[in-house]
N, C-alpha and C positions, 0 to 999 in steps of 0.2 A: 560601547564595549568593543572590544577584540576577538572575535569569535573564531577560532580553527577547527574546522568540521570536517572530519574524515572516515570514512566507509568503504565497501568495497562495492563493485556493483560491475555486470558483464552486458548487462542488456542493452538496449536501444534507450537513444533519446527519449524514445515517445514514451517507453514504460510510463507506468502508476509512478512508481518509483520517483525518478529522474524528473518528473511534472511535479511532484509534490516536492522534491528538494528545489529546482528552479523558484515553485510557488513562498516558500519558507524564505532563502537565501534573500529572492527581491526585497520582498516585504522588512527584513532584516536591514538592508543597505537603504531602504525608503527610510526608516526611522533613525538613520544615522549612523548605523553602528559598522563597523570593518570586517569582514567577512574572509575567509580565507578555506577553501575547500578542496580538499585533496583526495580524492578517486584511486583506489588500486583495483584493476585489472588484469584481464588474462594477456598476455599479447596475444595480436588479434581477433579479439573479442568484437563485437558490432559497437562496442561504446569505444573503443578503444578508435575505431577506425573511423567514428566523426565526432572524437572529441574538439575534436577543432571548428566543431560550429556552436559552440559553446565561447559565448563573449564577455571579457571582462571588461567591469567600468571603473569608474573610481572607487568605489567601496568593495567589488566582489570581485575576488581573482579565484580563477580555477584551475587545479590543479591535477595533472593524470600522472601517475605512477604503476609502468605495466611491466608484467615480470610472468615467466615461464619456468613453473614449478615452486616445491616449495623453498629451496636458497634462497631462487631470486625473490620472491617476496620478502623471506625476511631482510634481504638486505636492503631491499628498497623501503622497509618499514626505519631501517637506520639511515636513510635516508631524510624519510618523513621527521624523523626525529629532528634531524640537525634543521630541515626548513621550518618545525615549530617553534623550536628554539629560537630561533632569529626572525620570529613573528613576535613573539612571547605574550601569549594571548591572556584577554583575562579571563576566557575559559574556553576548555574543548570539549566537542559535543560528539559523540562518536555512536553511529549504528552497532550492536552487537557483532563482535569481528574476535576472529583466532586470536589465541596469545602471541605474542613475539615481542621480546626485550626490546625492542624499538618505541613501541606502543607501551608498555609497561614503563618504560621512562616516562613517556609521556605522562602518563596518567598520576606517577608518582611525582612529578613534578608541577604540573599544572593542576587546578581545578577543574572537575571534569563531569559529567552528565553524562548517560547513556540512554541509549534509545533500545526499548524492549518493545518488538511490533510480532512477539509471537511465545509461547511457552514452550520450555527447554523440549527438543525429541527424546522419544525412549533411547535407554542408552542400547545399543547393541556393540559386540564387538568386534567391531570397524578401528583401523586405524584413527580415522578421524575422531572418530567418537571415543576412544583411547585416550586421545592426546588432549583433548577438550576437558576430560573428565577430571585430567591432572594438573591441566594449567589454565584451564579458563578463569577459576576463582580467584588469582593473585591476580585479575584486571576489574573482578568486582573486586575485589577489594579492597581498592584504590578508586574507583570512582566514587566521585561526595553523593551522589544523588542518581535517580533513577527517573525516566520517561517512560510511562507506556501508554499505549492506546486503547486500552481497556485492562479496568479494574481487575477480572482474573490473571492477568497475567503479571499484576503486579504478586497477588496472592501465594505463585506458586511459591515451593519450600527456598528450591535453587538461589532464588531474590530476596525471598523475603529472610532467610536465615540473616545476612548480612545488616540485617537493621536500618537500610538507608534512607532519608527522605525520598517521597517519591509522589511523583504529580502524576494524574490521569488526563492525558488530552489526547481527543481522539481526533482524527487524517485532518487538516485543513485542505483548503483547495483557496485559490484566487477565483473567486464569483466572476469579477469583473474578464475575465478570460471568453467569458460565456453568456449568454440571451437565453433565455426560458423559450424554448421553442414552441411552434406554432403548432397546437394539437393536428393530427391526421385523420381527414374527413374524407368520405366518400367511399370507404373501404368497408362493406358488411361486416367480414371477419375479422378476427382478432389478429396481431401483428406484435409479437412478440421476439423482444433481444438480451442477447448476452455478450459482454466481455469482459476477456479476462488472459491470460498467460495460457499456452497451451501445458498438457499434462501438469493438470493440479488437479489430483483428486479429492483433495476436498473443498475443492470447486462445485461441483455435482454436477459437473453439467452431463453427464451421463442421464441424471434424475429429470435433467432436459429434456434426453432424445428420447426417454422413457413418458413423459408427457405426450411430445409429438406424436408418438405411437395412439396414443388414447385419445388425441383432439388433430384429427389429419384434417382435417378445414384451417386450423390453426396456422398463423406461419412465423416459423422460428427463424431469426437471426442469429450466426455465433459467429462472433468476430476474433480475433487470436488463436484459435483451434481451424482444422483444416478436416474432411472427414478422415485422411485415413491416421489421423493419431487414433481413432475410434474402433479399427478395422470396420469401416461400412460400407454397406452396400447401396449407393445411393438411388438404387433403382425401386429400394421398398420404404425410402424415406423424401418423398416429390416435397415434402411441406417444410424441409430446413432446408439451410441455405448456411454455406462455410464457407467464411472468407480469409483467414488466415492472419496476420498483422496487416492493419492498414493505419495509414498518417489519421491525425484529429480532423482536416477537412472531410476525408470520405468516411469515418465511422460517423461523422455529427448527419450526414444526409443518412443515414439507418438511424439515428434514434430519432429524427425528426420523421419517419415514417412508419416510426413504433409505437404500439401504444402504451406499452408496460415493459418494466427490465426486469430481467433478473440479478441480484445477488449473490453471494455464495451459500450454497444449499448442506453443504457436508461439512459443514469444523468440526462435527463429532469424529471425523475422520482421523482428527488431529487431539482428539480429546478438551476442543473447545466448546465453550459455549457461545463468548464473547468477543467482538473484537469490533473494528473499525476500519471500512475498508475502502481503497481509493473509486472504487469502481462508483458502490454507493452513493459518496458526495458528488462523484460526477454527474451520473442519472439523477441525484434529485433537483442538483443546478442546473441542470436542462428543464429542469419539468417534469421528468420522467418517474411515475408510482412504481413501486420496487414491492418486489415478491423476493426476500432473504427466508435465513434460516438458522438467525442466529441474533444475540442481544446487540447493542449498538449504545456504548455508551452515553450519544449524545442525543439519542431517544427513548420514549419512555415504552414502546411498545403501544400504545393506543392511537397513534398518530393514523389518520383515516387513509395517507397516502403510502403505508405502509403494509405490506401483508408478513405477518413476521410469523411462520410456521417453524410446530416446533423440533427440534435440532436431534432426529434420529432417522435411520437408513431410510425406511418407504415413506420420509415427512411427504414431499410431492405427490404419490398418488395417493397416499390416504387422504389426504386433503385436496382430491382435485374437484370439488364441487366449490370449498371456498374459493381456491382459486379463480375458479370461472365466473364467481361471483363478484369478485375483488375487481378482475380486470374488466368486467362488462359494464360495472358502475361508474369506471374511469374510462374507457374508449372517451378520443372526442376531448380529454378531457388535460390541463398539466397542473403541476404542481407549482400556485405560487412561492417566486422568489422570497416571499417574507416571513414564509412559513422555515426556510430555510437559512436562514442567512447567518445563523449562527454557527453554521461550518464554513465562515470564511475566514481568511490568511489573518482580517482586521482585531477578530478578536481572537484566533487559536494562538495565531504565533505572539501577539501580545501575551499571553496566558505562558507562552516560553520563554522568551523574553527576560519576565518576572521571574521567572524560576532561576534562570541562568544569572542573576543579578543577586541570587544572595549567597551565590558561590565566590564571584567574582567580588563581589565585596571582601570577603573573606582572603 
């Protein structure tokens, strides 16, 4: 197939993001198929400014489209248009993105997929949220089909009013990226980590610093947060440790020093329960036992290397005894590769792949 894949996206290479589209695209181009992906940006954005280490090969070419404000976006989406046209894919795959006539051709013209990685926000009255309310729908209502990465958010009214088919596949990852790390011994106390994007509060990591408080022997790692996104005082918190965005070689030497992660603690924040998240598959392809707070579609909740607390404000310290229990039984210890392997690229993106094939038939 011909696939044109288009999003918009401002962060860094290293994002969750940006690893799991590199992880998808490869696997895509391994199994033969033509790839075409088109990025819209802020101008100078941090993606923006090393898009250029980004390599095309024979099957995956990539594409940045950066623009300052809302014109230049939409013109650079009539842009986009004329380069899919002259791809003429046999189908387009597109993360949930603003309306603009550029994109709306598209979608009216091609067969098309969308990717749902979260349930619509409350509406308030925000420009933005104005304009979303009046013209988001004419792009669901052109795409044949819907992607999401957990069950509720297929559910919600906004999607499901539309009638579309719709597949649930939750985050792949490329395993083969990564080695099950060698558990960390010699350490009496526990060594606990998180990462994740700074300011997301329904992240929880707040419900972090609030553990620390209550297990100060304890030691916390938080990587993509810094302390003063927190206002703290780090004089009365000796037992966290904030590092801010680091590259995958130096975050992999913290989970290789850890003995348990965290996941995200607050999707009630966001009125979730369910989702699917990149952080997750990466800690458990390391080996790494996960303390969430939230369902996971490609778990059942009983899995022994999971501590899955349930998903409202004080989950953390009302449960800080299981916790303690959870992670003392795993210190010392990782999580086999075998147990996991079904969040990898070989079978998720197969599982898209398929989907994408009975549009493009079409």
């Amino acid at each position: 197939m011909k696939i044109a894949y288009f999003f918009t996206w401002n962060d860094n290479l290293e994002s969750g993001v940006m690893k799991k589209v590199n992880d998808q695209v490869a696997f895509w181009g391994k199994e033969g198929h033509h790839v075409k992906i088109f990025i819209f940006t802020n101008r100078d954005s941090p993606f923006q400014q090393h898009f250029h280490n980004l390599a095309n090969t024979s099957n995956i070419s990539w594409n940045c489209f950066d623009y300052n404000g809302f014109i230049e976006r939409n013109r650079q989406y009539a842009n986009l248009q004329k380069e899919v046209e002259s791809f003429r894919p046999d189908v387009v795959y597109l993360r949930k993105c603003k309306f603009s006539f550029g994109a709306y051709r598209i979608l009216k013209r091609f067969p098309s997929v969308m990717e749902l990685n979260g349930k619509p926000k409350p509406f308030k009255f925000l420009p933005g949220h104005i304009y979303d309310r009046f013209t988001f729908g004419f792009l669901l209502k052109e795409v044949k089909g819907f992607i999401t990465v957990a069950e509720e958010i297929a559910q919600s009214p906004v999607y499901s009013a539309h009638k579309k088919p719709v597949k649930v596949i939750g985050n792949s990852i490329d395993q083969n990226r990564y080695s099950v790390l060698t558990p960390s011994i010699g350490k009496k106390e526990l060594t606990l980590v998180y990462i994740g994007s700074p300011r997301q509060h329904w992240q929880g990591v707040d419900k972090i610093l609030a553990l620390s408080r209550k297990r100060p022997s304890w030691s916390f790692h938080i990587i993509g947060s810094r302390s003063e996104d927190f206002g703290l005082d780090m004089d009365t918190l000796t037992n966290v440790f904030f590092y801010g965005k680091l590259n995958k070689e130096d975050y992999l030497k913290i989970f290789k020093e850890s003995d348990i992660a965290f996941g995200s603690l607050a999707r009630h924040r966001r009125g979730m329960n369910e989702t699917s998240t990149l952080k997750m598959r990466e800690y458990l392809t390391c080996g790494l036992p996960v303390i969430t707070g939230h369902k996971d579609p490609d778990f059942t909740g009983d899995e022994p290397y999971i501590l899955e607390l349930p998903n409202y404000e004080n989950n953390v310290l009302d449960y800080i005894e299981e916790i303690e229990t959870f992670a003392k039984k795993w210190k010392g210890k990782r999580v086999g590769r075998n147990l996991v392997d079904h969040l990898d690229v070989r079978f998720k993106e197969k599982e898209r792949l398929d989907f994408f094939s009975k549009f493009a038939d079409t």
